[in-house]
PQR file of N, CA, C, O and H, with PARSE charges and radii, in Angstrom:
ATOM      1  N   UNK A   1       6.062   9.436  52.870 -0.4000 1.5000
ATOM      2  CA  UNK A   1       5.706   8.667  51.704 -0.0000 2.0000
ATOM      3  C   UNK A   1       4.848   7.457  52.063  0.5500 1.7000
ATOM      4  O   UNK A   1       4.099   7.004  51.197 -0.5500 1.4000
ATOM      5  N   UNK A   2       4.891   6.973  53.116 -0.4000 1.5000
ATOM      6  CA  UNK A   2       4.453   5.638  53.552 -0.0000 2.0000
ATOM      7  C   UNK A   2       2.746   5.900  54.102  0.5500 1.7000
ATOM      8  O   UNK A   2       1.751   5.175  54.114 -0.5500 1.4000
ATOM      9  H   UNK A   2       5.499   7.342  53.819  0.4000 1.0000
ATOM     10  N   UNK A   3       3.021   7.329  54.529 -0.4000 1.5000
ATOM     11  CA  UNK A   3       1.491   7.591  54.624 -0.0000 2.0000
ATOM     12  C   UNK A   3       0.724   7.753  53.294  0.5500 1.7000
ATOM     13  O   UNK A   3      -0.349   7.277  52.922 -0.5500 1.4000
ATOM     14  H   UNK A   3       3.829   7.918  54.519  0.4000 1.0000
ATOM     15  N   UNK A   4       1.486   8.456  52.780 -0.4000 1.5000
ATOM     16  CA  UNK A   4       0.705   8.546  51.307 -0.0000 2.0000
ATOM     17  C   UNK A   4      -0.063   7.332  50.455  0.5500 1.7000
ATOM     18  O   UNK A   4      -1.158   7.149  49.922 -0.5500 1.4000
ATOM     19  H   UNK A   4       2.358   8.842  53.082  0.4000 1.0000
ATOM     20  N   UNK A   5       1.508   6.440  50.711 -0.4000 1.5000
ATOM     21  CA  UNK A   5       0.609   5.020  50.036 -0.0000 2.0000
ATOM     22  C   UNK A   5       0.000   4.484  50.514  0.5500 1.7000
ATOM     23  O   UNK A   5      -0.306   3.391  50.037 -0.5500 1.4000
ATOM     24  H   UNK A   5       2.397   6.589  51.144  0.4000 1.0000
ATOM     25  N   UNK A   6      -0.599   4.953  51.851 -0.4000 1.5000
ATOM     26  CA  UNK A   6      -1.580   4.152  52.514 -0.0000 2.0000
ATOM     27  C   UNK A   6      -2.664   4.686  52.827  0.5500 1.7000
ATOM     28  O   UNK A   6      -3.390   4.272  53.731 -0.5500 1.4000
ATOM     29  H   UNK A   6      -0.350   5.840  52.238  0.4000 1.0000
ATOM     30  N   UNK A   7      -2.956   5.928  51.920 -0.4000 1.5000
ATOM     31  CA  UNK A   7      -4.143   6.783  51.658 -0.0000 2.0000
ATOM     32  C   UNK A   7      -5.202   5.927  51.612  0.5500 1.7000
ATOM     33  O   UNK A   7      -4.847   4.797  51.278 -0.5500 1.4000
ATOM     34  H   UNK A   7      -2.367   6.264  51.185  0.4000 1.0000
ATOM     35  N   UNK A   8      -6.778   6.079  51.894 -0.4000 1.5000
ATOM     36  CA  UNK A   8      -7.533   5.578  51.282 -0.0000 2.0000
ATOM     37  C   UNK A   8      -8.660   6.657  50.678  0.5500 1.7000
ATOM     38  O   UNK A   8      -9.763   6.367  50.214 -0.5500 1.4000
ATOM     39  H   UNK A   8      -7.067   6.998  52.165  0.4000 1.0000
ATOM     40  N   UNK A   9      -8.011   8.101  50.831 -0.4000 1.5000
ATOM     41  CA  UNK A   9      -8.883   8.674  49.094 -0.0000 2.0000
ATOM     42  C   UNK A   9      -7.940   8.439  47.909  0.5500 1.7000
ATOM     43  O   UNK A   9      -6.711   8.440  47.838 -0.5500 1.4000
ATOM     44  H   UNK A   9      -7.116   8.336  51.208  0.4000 1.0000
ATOM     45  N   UNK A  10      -8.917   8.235  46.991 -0.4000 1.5000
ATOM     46  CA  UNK A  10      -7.821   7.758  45.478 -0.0000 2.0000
ATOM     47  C   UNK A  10      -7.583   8.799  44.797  0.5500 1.7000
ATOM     48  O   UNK A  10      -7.141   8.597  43.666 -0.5500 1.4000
ATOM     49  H   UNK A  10      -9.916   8.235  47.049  0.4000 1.0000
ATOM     50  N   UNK A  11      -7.768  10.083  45.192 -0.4000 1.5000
ATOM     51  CA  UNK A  11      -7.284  11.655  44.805 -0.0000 2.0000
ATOM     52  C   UNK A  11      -5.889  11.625  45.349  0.5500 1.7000
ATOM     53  O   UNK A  11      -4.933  11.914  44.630 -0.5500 1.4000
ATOM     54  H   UNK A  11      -8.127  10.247  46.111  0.4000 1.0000
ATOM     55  N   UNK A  12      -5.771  11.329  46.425 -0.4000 1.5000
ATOM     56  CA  UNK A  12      -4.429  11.906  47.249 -0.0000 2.0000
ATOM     57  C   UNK A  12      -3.017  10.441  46.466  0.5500 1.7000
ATOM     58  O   UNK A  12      -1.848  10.582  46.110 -0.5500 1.4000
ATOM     59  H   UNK A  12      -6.548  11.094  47.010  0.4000 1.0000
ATOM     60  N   UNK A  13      -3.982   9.140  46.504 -0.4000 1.5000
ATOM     61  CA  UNK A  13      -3.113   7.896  46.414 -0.0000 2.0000
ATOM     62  C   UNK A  13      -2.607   8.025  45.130  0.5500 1.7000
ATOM     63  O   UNK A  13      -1.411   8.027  44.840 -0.5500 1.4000
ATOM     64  H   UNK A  13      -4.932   9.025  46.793  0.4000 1.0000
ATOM     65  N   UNK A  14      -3.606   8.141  44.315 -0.4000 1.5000
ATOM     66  CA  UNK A  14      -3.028   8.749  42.550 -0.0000 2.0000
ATOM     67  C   UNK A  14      -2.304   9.661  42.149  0.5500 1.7000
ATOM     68  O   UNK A  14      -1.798   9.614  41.028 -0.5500 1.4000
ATOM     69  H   UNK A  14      -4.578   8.140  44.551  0.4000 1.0000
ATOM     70  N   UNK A  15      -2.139  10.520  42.860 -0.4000 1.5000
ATOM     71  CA  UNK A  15      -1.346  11.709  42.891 -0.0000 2.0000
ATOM     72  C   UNK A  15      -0.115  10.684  43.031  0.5500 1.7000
ATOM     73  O   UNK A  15       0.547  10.214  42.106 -0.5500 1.4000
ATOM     74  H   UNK A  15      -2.550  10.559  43.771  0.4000 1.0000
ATOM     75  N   UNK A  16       0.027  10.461  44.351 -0.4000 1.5000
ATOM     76  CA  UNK A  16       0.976  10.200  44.825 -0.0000 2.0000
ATOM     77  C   UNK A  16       1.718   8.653  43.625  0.5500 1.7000
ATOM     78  O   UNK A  16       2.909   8.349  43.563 -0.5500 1.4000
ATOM     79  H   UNK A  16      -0.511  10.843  45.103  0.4000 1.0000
ATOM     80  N   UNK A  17       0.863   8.145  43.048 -0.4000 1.5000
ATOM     81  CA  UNK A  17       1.381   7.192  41.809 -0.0000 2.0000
ATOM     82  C   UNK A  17       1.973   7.691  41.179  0.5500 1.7000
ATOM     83  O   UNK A  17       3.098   7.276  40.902 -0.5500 1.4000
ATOM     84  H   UNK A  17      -0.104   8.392  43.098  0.4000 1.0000
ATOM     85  N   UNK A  18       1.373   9.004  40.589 -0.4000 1.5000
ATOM     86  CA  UNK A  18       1.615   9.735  39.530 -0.0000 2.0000
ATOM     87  C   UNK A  18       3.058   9.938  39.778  0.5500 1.7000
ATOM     88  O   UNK A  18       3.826   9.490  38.926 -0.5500 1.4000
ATOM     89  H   UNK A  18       0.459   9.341  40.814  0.4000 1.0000
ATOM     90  N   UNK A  19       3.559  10.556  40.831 -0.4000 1.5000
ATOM     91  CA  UNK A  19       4.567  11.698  41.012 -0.0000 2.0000
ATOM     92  C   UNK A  19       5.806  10.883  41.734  0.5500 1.7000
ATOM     93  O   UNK A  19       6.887  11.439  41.929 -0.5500 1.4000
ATOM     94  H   UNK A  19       2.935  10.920  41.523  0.4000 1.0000
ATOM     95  N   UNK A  20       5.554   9.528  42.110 -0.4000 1.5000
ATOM     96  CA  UNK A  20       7.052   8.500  42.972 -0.0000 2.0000
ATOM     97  C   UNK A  20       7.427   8.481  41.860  0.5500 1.7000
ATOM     98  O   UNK A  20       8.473   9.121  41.966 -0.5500 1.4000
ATOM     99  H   UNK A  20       4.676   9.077  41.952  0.4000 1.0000
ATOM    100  N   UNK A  21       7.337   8.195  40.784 -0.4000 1.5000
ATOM    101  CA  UNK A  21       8.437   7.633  39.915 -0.0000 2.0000
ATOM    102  C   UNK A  21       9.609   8.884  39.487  0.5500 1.7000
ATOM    103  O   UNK A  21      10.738   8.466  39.226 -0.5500 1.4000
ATOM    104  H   UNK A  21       6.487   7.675  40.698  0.4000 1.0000
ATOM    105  N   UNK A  22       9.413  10.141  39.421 -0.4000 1.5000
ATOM    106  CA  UNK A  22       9.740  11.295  39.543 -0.0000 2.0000
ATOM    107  C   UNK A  22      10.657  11.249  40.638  0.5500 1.7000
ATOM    108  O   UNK A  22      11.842  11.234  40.306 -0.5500 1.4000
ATOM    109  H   UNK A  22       8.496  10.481  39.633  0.4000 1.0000
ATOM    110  N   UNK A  23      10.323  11.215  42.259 -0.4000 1.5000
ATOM    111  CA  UNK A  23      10.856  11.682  42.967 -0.0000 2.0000
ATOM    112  C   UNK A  23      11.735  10.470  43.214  0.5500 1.7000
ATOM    113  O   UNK A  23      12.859  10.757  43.626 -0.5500 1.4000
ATOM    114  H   UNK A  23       9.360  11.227  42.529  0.4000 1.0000
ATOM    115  N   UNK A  24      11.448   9.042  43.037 -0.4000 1.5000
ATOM    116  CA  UNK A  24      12.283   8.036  43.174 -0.0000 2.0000
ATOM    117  C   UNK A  24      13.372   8.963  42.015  0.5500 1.7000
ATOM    118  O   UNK A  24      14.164   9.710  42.590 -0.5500 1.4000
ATOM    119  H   UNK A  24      10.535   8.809  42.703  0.4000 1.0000
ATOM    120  N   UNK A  25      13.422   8.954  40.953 -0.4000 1.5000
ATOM    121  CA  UNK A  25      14.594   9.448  39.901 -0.0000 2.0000
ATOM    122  C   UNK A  25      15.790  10.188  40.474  0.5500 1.7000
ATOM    123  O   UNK A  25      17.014  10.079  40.393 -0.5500 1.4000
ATOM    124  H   UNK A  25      12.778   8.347  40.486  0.4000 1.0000
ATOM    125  N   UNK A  26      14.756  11.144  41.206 -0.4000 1.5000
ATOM    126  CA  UNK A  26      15.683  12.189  41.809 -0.0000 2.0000
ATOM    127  C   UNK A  26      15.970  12.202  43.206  0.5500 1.7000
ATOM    128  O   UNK A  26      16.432  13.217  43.727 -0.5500 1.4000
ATOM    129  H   UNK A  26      13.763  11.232  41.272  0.4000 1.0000
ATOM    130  N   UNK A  27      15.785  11.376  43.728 -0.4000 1.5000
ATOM    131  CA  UNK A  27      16.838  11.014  45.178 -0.0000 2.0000
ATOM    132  C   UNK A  27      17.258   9.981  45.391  0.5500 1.7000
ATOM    133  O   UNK A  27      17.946   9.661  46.361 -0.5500 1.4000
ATOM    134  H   UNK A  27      15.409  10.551  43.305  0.4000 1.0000
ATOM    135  N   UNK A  28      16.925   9.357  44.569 -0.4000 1.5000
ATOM    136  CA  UNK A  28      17.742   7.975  44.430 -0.0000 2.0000
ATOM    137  C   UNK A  28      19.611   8.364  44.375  0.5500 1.7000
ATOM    138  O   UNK A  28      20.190   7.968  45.387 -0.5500 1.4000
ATOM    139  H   UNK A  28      16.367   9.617  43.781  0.4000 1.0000
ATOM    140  N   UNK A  29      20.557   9.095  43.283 -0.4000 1.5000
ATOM    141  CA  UNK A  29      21.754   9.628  43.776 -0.0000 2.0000
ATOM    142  C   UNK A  29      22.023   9.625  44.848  0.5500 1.7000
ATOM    143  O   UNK A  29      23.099   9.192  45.261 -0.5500 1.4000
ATOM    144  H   UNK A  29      20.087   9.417  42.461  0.4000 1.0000
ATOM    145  N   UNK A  30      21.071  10.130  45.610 -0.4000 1.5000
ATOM    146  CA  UNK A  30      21.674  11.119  46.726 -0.0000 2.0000
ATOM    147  C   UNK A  30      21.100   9.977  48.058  0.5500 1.7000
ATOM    148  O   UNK A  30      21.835   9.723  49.013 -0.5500 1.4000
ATOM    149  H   UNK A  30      20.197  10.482  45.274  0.4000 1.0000
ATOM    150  N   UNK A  31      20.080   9.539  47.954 -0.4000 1.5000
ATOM    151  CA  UNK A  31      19.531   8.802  49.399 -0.0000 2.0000
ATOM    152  C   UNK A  31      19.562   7.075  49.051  0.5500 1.7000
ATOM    153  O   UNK A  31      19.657   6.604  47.917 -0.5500 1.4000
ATOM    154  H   UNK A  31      19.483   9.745  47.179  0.4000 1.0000
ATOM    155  N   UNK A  32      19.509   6.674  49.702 -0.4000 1.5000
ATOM    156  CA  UNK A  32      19.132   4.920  49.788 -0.0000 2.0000
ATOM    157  C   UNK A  32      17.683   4.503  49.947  0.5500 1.7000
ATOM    158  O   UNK A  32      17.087   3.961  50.878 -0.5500 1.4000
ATOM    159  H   UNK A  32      19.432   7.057  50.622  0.4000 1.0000
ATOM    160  N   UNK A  33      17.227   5.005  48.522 -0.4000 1.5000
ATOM    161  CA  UNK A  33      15.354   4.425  48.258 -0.0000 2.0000
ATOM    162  C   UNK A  33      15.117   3.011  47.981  0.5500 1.7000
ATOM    163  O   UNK A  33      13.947   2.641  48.072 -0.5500 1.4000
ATOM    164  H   UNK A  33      17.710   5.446  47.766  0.4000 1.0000
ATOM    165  N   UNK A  34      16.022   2.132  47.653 -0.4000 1.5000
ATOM    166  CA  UNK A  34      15.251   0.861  47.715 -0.0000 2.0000
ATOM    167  C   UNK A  34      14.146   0.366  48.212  0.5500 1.7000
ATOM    168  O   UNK A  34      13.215  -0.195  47.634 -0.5500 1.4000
ATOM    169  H   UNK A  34      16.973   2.433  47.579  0.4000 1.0000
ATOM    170  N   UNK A  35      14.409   0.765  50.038 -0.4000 1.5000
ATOM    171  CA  UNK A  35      13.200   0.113  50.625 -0.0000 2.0000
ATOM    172  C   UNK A  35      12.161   0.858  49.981  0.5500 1.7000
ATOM    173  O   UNK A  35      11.161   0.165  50.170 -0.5500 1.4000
ATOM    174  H   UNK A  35      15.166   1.220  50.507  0.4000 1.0000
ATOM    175  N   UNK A  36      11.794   1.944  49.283 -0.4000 1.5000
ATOM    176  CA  UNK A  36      10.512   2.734  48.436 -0.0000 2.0000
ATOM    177  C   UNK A  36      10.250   1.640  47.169  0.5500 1.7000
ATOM    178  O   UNK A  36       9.550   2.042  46.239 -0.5500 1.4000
ATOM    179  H   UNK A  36      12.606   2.507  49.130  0.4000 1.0000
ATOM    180  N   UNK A  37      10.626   0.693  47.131 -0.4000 1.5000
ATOM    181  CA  UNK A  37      10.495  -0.040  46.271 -0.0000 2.0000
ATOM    182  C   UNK A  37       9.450  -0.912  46.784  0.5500 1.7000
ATOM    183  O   UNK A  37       8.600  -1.406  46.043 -0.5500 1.4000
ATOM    184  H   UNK A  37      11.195   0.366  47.886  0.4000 1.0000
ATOM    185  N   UNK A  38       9.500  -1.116  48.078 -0.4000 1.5000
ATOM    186  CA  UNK A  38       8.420  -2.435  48.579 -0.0000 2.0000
ATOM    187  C   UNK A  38       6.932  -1.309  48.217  0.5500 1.7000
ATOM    188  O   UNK A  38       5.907  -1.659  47.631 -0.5500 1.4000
ATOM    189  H   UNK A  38      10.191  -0.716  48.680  0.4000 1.0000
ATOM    190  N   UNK A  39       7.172  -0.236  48.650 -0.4000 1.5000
ATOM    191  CA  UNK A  39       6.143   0.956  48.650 -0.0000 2.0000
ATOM    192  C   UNK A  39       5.123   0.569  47.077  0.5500 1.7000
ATOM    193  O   UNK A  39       3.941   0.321  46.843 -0.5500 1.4000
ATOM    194  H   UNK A  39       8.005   0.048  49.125  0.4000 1.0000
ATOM    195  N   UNK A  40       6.391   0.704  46.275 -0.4000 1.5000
ATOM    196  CA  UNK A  40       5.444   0.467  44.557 -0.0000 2.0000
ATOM    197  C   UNK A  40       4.644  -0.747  44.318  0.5500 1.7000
ATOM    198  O   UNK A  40       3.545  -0.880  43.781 -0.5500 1.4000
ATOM    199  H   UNK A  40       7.352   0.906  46.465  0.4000 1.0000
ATOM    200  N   UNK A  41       5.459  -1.607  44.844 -0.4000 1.5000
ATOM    201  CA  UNK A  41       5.066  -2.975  44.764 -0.0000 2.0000
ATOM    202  C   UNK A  41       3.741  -3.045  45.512  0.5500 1.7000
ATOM    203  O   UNK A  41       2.826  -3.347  44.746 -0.5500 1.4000
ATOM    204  H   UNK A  41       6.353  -1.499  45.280  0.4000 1.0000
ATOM    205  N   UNK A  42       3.372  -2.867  46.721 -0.4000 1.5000
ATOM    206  CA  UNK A  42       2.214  -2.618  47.361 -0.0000 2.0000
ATOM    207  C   UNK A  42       1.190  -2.103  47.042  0.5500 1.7000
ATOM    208  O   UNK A  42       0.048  -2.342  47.433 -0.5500 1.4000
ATOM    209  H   UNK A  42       4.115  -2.622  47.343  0.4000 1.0000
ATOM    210  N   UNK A  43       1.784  -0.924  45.869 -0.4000 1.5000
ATOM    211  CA  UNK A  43       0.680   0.289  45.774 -0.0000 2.0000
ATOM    212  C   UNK A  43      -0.479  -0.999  43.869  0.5500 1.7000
ATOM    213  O   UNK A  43      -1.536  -0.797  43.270 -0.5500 1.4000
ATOM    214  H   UNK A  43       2.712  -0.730  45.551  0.4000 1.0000
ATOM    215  N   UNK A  44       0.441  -1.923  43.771 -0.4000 1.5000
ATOM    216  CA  UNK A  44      -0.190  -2.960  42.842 -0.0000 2.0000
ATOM    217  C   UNK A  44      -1.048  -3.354  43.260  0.5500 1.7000
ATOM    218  O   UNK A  44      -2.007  -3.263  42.494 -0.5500 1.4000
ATOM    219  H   UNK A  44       1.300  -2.088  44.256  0.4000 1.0000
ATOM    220  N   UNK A  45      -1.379  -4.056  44.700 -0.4000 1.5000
ATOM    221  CA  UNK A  45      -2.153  -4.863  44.983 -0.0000 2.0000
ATOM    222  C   UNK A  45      -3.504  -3.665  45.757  0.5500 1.7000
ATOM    223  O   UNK A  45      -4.591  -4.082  46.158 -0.5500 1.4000
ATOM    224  H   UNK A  45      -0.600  -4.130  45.322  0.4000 1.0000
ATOM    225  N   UNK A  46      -3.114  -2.324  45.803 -0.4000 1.5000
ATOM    226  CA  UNK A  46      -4.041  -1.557  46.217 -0.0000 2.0000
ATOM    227  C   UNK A  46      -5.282  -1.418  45.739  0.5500 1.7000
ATOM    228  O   UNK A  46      -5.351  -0.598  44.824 -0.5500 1.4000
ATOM    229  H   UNK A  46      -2.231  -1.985  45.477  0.4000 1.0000
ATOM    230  N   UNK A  47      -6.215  -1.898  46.017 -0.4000 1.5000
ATOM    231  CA  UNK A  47      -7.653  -1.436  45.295 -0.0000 2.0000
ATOM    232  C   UNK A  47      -7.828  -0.401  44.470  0.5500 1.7000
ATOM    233  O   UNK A  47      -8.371  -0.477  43.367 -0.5500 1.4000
ATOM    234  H   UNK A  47      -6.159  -2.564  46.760  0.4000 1.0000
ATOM    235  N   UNK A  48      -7.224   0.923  45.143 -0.4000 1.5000
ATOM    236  CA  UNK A  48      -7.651   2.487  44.770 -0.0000 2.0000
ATOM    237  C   UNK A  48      -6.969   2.786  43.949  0.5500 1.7000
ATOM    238  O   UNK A  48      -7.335   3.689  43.196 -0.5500 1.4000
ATOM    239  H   UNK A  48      -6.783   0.984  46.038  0.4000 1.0000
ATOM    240  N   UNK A  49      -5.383   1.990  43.712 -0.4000 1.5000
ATOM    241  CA  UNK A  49      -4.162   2.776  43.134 -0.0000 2.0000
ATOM    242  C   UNK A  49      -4.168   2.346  41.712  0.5500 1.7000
ATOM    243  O   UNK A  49      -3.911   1.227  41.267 -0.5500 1.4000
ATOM    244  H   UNK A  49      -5.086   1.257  44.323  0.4000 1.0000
ATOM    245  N   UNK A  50      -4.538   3.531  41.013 -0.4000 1.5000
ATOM    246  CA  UNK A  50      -4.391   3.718  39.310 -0.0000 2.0000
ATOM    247  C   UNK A  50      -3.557   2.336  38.700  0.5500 1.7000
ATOM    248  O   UNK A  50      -2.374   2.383  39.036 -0.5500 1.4000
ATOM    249  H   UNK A  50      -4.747   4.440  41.374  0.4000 1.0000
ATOM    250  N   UNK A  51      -3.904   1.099  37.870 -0.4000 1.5000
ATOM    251  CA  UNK A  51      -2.891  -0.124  37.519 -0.0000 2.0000
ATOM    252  C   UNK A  51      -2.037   0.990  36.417  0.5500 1.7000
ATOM    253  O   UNK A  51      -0.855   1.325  36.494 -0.5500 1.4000
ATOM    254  H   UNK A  51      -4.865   1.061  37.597  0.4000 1.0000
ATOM    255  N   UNK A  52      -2.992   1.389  35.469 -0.4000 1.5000
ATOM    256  CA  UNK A  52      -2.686   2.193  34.428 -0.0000 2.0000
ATOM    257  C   UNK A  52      -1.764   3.562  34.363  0.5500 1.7000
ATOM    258  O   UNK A  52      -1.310   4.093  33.349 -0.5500 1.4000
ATOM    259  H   UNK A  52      -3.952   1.117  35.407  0.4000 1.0000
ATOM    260  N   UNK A  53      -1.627   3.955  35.658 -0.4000 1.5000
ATOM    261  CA  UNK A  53      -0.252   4.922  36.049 -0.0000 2.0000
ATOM    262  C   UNK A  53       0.725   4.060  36.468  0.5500 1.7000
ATOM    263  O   UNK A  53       1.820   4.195  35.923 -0.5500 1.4000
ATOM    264  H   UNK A  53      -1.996   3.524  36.482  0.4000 1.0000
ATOM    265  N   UNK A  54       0.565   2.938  37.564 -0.4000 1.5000
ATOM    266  CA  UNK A  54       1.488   2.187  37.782 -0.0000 2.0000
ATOM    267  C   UNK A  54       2.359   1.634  36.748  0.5500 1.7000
ATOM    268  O   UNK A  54       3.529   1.514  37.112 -0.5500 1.4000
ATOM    269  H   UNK A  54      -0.325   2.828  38.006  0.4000 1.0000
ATOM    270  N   UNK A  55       2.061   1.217  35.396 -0.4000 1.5000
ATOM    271  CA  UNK A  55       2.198   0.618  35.064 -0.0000 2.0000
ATOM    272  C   UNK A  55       2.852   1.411  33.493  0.5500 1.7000
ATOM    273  O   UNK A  55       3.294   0.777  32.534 -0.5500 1.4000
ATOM    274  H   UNK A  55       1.110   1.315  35.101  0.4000 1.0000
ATOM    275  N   UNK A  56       2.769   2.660  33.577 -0.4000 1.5000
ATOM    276  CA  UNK A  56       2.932   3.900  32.460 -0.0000 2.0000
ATOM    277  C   UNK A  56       4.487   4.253  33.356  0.5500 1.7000
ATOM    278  O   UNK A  56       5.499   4.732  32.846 -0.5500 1.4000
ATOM    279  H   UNK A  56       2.411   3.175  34.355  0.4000 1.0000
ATOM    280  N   UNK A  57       4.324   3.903  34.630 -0.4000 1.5000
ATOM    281  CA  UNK A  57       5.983   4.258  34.844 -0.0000 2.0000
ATOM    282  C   UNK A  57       6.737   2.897  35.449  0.5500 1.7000
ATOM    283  O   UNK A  57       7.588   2.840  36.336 -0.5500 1.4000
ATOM    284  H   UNK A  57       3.502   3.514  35.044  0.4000 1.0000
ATOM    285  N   UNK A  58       6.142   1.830  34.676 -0.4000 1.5000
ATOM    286  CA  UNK A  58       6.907   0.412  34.833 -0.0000 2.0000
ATOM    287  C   UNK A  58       8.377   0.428  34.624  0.5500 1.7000
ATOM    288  O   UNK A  58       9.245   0.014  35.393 -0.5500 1.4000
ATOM    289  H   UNK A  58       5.451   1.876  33.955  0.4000 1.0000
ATOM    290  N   UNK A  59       8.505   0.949  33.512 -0.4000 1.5000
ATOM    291  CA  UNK A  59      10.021   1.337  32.916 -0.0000 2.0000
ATOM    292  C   UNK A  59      10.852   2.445  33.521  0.5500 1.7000
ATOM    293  O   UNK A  59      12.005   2.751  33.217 -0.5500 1.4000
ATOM    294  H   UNK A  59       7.800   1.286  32.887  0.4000 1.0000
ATOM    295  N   UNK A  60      10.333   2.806  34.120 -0.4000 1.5000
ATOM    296  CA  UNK A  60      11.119   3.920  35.094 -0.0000 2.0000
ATOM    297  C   UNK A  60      11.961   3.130  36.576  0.5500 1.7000
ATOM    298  O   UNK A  60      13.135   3.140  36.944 -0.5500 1.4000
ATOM    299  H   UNK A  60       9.397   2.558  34.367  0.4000 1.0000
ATOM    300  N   UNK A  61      10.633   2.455  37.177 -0.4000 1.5000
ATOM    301  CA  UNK A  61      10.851   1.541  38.404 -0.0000 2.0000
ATOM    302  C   UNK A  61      11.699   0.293  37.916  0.5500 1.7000
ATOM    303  O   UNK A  61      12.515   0.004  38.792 -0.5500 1.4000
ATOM    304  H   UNK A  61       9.678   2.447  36.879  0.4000 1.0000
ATOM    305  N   UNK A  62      11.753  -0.238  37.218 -0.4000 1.5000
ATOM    306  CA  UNK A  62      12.681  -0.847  36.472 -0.0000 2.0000
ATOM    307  C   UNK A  62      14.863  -0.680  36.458  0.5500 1.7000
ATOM    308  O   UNK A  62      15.843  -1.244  36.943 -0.5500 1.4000
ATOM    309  H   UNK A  62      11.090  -0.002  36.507  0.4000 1.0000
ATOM    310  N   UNK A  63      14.560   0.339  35.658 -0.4000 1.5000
ATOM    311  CA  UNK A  63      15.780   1.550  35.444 -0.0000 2.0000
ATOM    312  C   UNK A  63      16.180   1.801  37.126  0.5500 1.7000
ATOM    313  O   UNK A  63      17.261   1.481  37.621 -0.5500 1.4000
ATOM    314  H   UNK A  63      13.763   0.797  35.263  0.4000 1.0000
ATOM    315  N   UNK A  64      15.029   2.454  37.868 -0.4000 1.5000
ATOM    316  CA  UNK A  64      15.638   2.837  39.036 -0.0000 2.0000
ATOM    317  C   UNK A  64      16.089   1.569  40.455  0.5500 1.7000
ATOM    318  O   UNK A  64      16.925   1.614  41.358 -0.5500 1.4000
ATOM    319  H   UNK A  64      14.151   2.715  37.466  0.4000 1.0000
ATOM    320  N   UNK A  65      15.220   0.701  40.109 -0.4000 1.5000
ATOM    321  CA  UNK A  65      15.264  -1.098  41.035 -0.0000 2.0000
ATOM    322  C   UNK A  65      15.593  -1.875  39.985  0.5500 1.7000
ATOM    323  O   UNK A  65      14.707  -2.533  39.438 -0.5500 1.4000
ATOM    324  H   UNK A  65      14.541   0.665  39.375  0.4000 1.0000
ATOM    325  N   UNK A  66      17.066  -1.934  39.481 -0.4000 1.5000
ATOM    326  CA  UNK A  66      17.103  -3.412  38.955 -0.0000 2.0000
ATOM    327  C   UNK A  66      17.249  -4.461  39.559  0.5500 1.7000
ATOM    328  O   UNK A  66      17.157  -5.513  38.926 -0.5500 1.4000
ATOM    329  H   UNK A  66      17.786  -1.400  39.926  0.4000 1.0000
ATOM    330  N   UNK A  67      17.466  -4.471  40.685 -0.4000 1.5000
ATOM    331  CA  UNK A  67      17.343  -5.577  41.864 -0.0000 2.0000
ATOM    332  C   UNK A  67      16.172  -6.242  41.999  0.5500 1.7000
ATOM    333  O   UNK A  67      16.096  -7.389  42.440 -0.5500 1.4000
ATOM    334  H   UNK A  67      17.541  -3.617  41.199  0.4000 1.0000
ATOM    335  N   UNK A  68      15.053  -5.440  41.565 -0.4000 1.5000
ATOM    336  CA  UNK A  68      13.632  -5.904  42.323 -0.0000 2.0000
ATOM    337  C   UNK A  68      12.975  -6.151  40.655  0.5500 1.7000
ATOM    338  O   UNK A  68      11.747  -6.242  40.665 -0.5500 1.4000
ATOM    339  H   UNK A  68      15.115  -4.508  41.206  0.4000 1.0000
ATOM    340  N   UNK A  69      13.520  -6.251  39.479 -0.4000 1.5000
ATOM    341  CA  UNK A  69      12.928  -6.341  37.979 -0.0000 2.0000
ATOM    342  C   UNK A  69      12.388  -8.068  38.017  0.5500 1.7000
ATOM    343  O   UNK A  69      12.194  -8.396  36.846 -0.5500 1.4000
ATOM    344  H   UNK A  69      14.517  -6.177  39.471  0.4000 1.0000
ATOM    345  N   UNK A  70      12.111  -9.170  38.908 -0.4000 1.5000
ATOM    346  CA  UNK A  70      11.802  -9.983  39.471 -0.0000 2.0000
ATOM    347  C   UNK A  70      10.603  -9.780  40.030  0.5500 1.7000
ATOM    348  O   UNK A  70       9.665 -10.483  39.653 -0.5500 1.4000
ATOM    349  H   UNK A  70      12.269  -8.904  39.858  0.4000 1.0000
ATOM    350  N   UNK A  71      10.475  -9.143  40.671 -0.4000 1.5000
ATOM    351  CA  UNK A  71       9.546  -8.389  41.535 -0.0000 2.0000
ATOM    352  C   UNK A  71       8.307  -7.890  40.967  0.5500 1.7000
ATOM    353  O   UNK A  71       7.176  -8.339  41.150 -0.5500 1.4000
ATOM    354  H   UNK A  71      11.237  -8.572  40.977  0.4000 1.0000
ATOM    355  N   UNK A  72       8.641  -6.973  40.303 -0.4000 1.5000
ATOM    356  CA  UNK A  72       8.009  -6.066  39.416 -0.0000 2.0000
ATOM    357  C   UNK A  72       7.335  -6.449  38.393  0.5500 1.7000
ATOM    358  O   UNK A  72       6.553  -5.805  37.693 -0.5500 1.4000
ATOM    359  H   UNK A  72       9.560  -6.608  40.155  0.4000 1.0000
ATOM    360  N   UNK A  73       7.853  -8.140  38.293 -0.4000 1.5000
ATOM    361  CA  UNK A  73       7.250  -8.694  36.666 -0.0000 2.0000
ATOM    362  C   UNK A  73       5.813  -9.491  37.350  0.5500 1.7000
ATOM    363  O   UNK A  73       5.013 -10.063  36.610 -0.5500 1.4000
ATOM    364  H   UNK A  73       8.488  -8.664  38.861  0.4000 1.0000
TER
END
């Protein structure tokens, strides 16, 4: 995952916007994703990375990091 967000084609990095909030949902139960949280936060200040996907699954990252809803604002 960490490579992904540190893509610099914006085909592969957008994808990869698109589809964390998804896979954060679903292993979050089961694994300890927090630290994937610094990941989202990063992927903000990215040049390449879609604001407008980021930001279409604000409320998701939210729900899944309420720890980091500080963060995120």
């Amino acid at each position: 995952m960490i490579e992904l967000s540190q893509s610099k084609n914006p085909t592969i990095l957008n994808n990869f916007v698109y589809n964390l909030p998804g896979i954060l949902v679903l292993s979050k139960p089961r694994y300890n994703v927090e630290p994937i949280s610094e990941i989202y936060i990063e992927l903000f200040y990215d040049n390449l990375a879609s604001k407008f996907q980021l930001a279409a699954c604000f409320h998701i990252m939210v729900e899944v990091f309420p720890g980091k809803r500080q963060e995120f604002k």
